[in-house]
C-alpha positions in Angstrom: -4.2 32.3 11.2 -4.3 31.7 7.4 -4.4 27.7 6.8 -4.7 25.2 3.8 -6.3 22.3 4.1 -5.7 19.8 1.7 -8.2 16.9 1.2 -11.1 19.4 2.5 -13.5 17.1 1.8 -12.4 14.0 3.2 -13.2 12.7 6.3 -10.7 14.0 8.4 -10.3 17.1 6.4 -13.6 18.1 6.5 -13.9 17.8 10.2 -10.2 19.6 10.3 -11.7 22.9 8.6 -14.5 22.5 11.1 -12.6 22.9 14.2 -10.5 26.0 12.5 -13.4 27.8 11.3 -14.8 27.4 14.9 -11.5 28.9 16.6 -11.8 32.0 14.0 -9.1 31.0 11.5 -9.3 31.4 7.9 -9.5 28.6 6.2 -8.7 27.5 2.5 -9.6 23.7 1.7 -9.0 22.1 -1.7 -9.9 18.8 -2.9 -9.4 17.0 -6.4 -12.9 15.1 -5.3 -11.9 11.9 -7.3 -14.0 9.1 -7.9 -12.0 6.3 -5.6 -15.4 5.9 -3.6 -19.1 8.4 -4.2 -18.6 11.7 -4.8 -22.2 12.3 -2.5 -20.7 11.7 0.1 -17.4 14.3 -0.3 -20.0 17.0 -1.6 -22.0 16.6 1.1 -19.5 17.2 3.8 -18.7 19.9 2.1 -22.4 21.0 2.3 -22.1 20.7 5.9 -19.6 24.1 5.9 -21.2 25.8 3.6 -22.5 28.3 6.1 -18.8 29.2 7.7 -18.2 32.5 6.6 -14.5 32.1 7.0 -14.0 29.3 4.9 -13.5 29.0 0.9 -13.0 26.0 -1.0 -11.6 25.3 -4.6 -11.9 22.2 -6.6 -7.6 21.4 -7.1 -5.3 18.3 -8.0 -2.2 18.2 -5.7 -0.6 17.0 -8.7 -1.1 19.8 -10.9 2.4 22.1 -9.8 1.3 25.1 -11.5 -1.8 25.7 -9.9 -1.1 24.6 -6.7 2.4 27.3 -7.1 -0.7 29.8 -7.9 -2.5 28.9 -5.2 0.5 29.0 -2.6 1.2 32.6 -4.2 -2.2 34.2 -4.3 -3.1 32.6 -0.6 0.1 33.7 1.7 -0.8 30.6 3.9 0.4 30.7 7.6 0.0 27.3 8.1 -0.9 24.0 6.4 -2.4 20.7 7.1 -2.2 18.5 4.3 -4.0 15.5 4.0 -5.0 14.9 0.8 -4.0 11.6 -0.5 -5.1 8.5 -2.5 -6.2 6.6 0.5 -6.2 2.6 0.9 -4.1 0.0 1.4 -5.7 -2.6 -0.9 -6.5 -0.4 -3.7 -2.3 0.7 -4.2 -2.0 -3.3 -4.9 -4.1 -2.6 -8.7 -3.9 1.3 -8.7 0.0 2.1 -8.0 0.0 4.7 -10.3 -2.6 7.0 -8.6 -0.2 6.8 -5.4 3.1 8.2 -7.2 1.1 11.3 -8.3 -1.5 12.0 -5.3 0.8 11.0 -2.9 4.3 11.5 -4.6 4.1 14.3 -6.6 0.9 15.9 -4.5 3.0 15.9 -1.4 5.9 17.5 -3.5 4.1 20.3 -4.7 3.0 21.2 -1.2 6.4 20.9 0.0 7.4 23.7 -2.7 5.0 25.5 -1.7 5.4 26.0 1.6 9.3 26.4 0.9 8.7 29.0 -1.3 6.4 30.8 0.8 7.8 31.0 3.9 4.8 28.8 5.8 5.1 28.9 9.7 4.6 25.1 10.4 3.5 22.1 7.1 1.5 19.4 9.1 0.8 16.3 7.0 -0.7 12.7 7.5 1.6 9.7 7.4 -0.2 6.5 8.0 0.5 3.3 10.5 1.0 1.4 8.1 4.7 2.9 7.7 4.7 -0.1 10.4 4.7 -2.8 8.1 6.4 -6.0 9.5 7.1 -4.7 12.7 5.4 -7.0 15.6 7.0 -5.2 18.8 3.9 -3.7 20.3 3.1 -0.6 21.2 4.3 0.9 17.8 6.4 3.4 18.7 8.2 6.2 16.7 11.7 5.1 17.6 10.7 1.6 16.0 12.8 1.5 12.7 10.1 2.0 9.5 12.1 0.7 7.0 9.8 -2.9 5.9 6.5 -1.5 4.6 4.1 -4.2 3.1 2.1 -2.1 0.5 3.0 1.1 -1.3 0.7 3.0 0.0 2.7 2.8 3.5 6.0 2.9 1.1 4.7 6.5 -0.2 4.0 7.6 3.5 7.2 6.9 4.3 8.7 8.5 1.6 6.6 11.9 3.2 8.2 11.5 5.8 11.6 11.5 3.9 11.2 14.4 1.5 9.5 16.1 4.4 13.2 15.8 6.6 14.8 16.8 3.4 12.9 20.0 3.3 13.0 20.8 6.8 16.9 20.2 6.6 17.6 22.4 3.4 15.0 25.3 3.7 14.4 25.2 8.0 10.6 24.7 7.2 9.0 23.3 10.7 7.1 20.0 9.4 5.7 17.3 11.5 4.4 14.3 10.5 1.5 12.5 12.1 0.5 8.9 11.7 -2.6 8.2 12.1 -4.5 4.8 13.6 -7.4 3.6 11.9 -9.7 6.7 12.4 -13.6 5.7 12.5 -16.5 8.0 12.8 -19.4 9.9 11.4 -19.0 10.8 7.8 -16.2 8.2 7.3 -15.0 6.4 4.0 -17.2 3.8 2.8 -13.6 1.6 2.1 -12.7 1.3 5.7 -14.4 -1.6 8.1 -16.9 0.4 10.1 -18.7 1.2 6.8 -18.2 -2.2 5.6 -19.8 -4.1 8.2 -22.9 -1.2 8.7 -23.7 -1.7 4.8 -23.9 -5.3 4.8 -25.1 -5.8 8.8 -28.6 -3.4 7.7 -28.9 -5.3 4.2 -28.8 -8.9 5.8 -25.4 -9.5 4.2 -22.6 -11.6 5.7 -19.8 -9.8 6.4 -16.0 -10.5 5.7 -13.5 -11.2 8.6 -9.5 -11.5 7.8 -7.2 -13.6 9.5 -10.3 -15.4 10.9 -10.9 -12.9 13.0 -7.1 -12.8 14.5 -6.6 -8.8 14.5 -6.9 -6.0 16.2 -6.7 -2.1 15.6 -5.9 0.8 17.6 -9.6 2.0 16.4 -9.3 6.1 17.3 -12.2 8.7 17.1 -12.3 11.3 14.5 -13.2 14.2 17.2 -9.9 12.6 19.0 -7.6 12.7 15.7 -8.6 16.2 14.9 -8.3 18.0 18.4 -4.7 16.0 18.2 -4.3 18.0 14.6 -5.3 21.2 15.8 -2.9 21.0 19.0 0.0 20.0 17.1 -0.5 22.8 14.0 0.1 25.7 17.0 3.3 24.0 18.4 5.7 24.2 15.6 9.2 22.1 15.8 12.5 23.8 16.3 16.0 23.4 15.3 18.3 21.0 18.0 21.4 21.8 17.3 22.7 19.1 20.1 20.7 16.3 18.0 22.5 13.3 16.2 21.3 10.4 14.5 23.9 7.7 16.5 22.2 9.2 19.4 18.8 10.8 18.6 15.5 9.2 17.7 14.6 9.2 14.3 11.2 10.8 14.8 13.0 14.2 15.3 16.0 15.7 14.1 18.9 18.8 13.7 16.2 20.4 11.7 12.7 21.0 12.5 11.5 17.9 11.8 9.4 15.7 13.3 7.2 12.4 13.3 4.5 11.4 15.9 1.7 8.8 16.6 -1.8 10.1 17.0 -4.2 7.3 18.2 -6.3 6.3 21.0 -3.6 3.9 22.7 -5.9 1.1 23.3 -6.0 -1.6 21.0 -9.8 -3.4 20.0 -9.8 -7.2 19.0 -11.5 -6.7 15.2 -14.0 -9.1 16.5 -15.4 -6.9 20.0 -15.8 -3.9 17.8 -18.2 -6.1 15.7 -19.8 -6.9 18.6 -20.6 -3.1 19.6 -21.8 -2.1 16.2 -24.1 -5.0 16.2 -25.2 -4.7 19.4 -25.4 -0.5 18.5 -27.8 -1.6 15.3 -29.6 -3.9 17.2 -28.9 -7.0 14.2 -26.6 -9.6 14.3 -23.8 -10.2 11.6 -23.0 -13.4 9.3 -18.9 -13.9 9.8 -17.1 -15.5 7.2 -13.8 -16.0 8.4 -11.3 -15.1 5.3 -7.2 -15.7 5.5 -5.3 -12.2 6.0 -5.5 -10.2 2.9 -2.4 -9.0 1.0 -0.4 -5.8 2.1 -2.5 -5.9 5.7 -0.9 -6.1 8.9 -2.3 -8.4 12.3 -2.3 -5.6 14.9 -1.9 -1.7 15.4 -0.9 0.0 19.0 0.2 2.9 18.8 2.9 4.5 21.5 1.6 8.3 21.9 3.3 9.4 24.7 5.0 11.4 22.8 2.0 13.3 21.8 0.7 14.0 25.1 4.2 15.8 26.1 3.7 17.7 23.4 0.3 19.0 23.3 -1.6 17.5 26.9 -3.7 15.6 23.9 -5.8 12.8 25.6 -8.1 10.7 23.6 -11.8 11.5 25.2 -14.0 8.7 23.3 -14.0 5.3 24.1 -15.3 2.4 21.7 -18.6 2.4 22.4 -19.7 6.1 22.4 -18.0 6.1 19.3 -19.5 3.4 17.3 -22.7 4.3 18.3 -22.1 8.0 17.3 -21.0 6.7 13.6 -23.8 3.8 13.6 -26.5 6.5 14.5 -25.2 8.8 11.5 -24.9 5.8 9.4 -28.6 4.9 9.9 -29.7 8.3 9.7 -27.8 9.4 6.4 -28.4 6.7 4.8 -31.7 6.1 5.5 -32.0 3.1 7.5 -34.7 1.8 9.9 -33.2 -0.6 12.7 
């Protein structure tokens, strides 16, 4: 198969065009490679595929229509997994801006694209967050989405929106797949896991929200990607027999659908602190901090209806994977324990 990859060097995409260039597929990845955290870091995952023969990578903004339309016409793409986005919650509270055209306009353009183009099956990343004020736990995809408390969860949803309209007009096969705090080697040096590694090896206290009252459905990146790559071959179809009175609102008439890809095990914030320290072999300084703005208390996610789908499991529990990102954090950036 042809695919694009959008965010190719991010860290989900990035590990994304790995496991396609492994199965033999041709693989196209674009990235805008913005500044929102070090550049290094994006160029050097991209380093990291520099030796698969079957992949090509060009330097694009999602928001830029024309060349994206070139791109789309040149390419013939099969398939596409999009995830490029401005990322983080907290950042949308001073930057909203960058969300309406990375994640607004970006998301449009590859919607056009693929309509125009006839692509088999658009696979995109929608977000937990979508969650907002819900508290019924697990989150599950019949739960309604309609109270999001930042606007980068507002813009997910909206995906997820113009995605249905798209699959309804034009009978392109989209699915939508919200992800659940993904940690890992090569991650984003916003999220937590990065957080606490920086300041644990420099001696630094860390931060702690809600005074330590959280938890997160914390999910491998080698877990999230095999859940991509399953999904991308299975396509949804038209239901003719579907309603909305008596349907679930993660599928449709069209074919259109939404699913949860996480581990299904929730971590109290505070035990997965514990493993990384106990992983780097240094204790941390807490400093219990009230809940931040446009966070939520708890993620769970509800994945059953993944594993109908696709048979995808999650195969790595917390502590093989926070000592398979702390022993890539140490050795990429250079620390001795």
């Amino acid at each position: 198969m042809k695919y694009l990859v959008t965010g190719a060097a991010g860290f989900i995409g990035a590990r994304v065009v790995e496991f396609l260039c492994r199965d033999g597929h041709q693989v196209v990845g674009i990235d805008n490679l913005n500044d929102y955290y070090e550049v290094s870091l994006k160029q050097d995952r991209l380093g990291k595929l520099a030796d698969q023969s079957n992949f090509s990578f060009m330097q694009m903004d999602l928001a830029d229509r024309e060349a994206v339309a070139e791109l789309f016409a040149r390419e013939q793409f099969q398939r596409v997994i999009h995830l490029g986005a401005q990322a983080g919650v907290r950042y949308s509270i001073d930057n909203p801006m960058a969300y309406a055209d990375a994640n607004l306009v970006g998301h449009l353009t590859v919607l056009e694209g693929c309509r125009h183009h006839k692509v088999e099956h658009l696979v995109y990343a929608s977000s937990s967050s979508v969650y907002g004020l819900n508290q019924k736990l697990p989150f599950a995809t019949a739960d309604s989405v309609d109270h999001p408390v930042s606007l980068y969860a507002a813009t997910k949803k909206a995906n997820e929106l113009m995605s249905h309209s798209y699959s309804h007009l034009y009978g392109l096969p989209t699915t939508g797949l919200r992800f659940f705090t993904v940690y890992g080697p090569w991650g984003r040096p916003d999220m937590a896991p990065m957080l606490f590694a920086k300041a644990i090896m420099a001696g630094e206290p860390i931060k702690v929200f809600n005074q330590g009252e959280m938890s997160r459905d914390f999910t491998f990146v080698d877990d999230i990607v095999e859940g991509i790559v399953r999904v991308a071959d299975l396509p949804p179809t038209t239901q003719a027999d579907w309603t909305v009175e008596q349907g679930t609102p993660a599928e449709s008439s069209a074919p259109y659908r939404v699913l949860n890809i996480g581990h299904g095990s929730p971590v109290k914030l505070l035990d997965f602190i514990e493993t990384l320290e106990n992983t780097l072999g240094r204790k941390a300084e807490k400093i219990l901090m009230p809940m931040q703005p446009g966070d939520v208390k708890a993620t769970w996610a509800d994945t059953e209806d993944l594993f109908k789908l696709t048979g995808y499991s999650p195969k790595v529990g917390i502590k093989e994977g926070v000592e398979a990102f702390a022993n890539w954090y140490l050795d990429y950036y250079n620390c001795a324990r």
